[in-house]
C-alpha positions in Angstrom: 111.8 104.6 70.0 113.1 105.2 66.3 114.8 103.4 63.7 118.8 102.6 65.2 119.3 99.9 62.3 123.4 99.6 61.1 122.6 101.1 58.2 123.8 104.7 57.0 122.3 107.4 59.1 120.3 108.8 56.1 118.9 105.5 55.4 117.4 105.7 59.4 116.7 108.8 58.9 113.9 108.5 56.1 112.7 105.3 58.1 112.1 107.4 61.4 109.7 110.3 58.8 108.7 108.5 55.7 106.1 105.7 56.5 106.1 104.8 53.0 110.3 103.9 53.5 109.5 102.0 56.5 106.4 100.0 54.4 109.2 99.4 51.5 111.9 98.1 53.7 109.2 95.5 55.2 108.6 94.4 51.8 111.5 93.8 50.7 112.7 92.4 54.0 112.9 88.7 52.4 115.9 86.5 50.9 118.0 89.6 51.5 119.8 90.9 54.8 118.0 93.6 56.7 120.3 96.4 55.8 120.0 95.8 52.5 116.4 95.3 52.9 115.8 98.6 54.6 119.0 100.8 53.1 117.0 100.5 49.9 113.9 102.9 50.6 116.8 105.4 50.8 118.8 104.3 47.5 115.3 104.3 45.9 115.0 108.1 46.6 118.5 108.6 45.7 118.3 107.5 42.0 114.7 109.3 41.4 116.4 112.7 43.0 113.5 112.7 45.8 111.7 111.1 48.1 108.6 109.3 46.4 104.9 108.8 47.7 103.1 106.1 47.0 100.7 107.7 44.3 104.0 107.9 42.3 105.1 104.9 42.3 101.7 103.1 41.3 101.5 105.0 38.7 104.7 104.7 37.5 106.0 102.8 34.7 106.8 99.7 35.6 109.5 99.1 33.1 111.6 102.0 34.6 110.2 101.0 37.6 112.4 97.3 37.6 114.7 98.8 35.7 115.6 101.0 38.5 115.6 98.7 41.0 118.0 96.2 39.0 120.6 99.1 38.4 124.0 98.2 40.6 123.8 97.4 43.5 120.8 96.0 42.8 117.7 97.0 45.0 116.9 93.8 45.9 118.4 89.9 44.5 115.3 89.9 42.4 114.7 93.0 41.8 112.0 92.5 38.7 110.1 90.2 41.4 110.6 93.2 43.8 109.7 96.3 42.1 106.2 94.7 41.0 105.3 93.6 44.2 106.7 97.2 45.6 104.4 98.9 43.1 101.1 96.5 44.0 101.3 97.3 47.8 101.8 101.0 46.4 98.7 100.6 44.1 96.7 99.2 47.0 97.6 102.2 49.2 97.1 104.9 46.7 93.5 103.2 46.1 92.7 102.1 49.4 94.3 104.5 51.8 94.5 107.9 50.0 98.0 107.9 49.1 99.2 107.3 52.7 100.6 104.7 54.2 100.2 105.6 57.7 96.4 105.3 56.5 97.0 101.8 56.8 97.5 102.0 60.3 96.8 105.1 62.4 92.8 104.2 62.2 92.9 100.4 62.5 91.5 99.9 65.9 92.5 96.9 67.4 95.6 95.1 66.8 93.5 92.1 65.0 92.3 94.8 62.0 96.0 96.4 61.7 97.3 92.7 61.2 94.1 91.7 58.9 95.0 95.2 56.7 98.7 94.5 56.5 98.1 90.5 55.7 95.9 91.3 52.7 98.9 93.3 51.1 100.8 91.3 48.5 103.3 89.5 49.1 102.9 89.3 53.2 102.0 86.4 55.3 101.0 85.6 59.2 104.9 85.7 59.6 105.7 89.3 57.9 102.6 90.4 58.9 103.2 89.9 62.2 106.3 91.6 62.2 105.1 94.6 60.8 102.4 95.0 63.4 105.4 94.6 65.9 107.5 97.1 63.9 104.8 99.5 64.1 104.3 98.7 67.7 107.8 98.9 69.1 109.4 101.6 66.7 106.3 103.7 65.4 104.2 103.4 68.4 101.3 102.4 66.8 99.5 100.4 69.4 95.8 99.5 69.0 94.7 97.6 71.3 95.7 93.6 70.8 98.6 94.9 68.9 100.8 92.7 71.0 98.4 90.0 70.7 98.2 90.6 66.7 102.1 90.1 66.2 102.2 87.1 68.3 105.7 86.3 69.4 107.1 89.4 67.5 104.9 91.4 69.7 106.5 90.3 73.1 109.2 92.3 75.0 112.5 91.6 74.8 111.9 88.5 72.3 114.8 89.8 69.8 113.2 88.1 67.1 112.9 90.7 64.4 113.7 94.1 63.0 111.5 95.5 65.3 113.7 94.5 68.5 116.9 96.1 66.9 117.9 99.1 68.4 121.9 98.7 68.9 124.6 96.5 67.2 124.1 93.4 70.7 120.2 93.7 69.8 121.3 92.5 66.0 123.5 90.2 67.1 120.5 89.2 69.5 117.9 89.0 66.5 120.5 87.2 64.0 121.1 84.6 66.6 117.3 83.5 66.8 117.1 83.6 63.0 119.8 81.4 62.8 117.9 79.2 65.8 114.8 79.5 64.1 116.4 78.0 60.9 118.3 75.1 61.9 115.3 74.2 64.5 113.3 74.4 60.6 115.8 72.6 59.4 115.8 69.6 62.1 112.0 69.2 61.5 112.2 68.9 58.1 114.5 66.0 58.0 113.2 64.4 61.1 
């Protein structure tokens, strides 16, 4: 399966080559809508005049860094708050996994080490976590075994809970409903 997100087709495009996109548009994949979440990676490219690896952008200057990311349309509706944490998760994969983030996940061997590696990246709880291991499951067919397991209810068939069950405009509409579920359901059992 590949990336079928309504975004434009160049924006899918670098998500279904560039695991470093695809790791950026999951970490930025909060307070913002998806599109914008994971149009970005592409727009990111755009303004530097290629397509960056992680090396560069832990290295980078972080000043020009955010300063990129706020320039309209903003990356992201925080974008200072964004570009750091983007640059940290880049820094822990230029350290940790030579420069590549498909290094985070080709090796991991069970689904309970791929979710353990991606929860001790900044900025990602069970919840994100979890839907990256199902992201990686469902669109990048990265499937140790437990990976279902790992991404708990993101991880099952047909749940339309996430980015990773969007594959056509009625599978968004699918996902958006449960979010909005998932909210007012939050919602209820905070006032109750």
């Amino acid at each position: 399966m590949t990336f079928s997100l309504p975004v434009p087709t160049e924006a899918n495009d670098l998500l279904n080559r560039d695991p470093l996109a695809v790791t950026l548009g999951i970490v930025l994949d909060q307070q913002i809508t998806l599109e914008k979440a994971f149009t970005s990676p592409w727009v990111l490219a755009q303004r530097l005049g290629h397509e960056p690896t992680a090396t560069e952008i832990a290295d980078f200057d972080q000043e020009r860094l955010i300063a990129i990311f706020a320039e309209p349309p903003a990356l992201h509706r925080f974008p200072k708050a964004m570009a750091v944490r983007a640059q940290e998760v880049c820094r822990i994969i230029a350290d940790e996994y030579d420069g590549d983030p498909a290094n985070l996940w080709w090796d991991a061997k069970t689904g309970a080490e791929l979710y353990r590696r991606i929860l001790a990246l900044p900025g990602f709880g069970k919840q994100k976590a979890q839907i990256f291991v199902a992201l990686l499951g469902k669109l990048y067919d990265v499937r140790p075994e437990g990976w279902r397991e790992a991404a708990g209810g993101y991880g099952e068939e047909g749940s339309y809970r996430s980015v990773a069950d969007i594959v056509d405009a009625e599978s968004l509409g699918k996902v958006r409903a449960y979010k909005k579920e998932a909210k007012a359901a939050a919602r209820a059992a905070k006032e109750a």
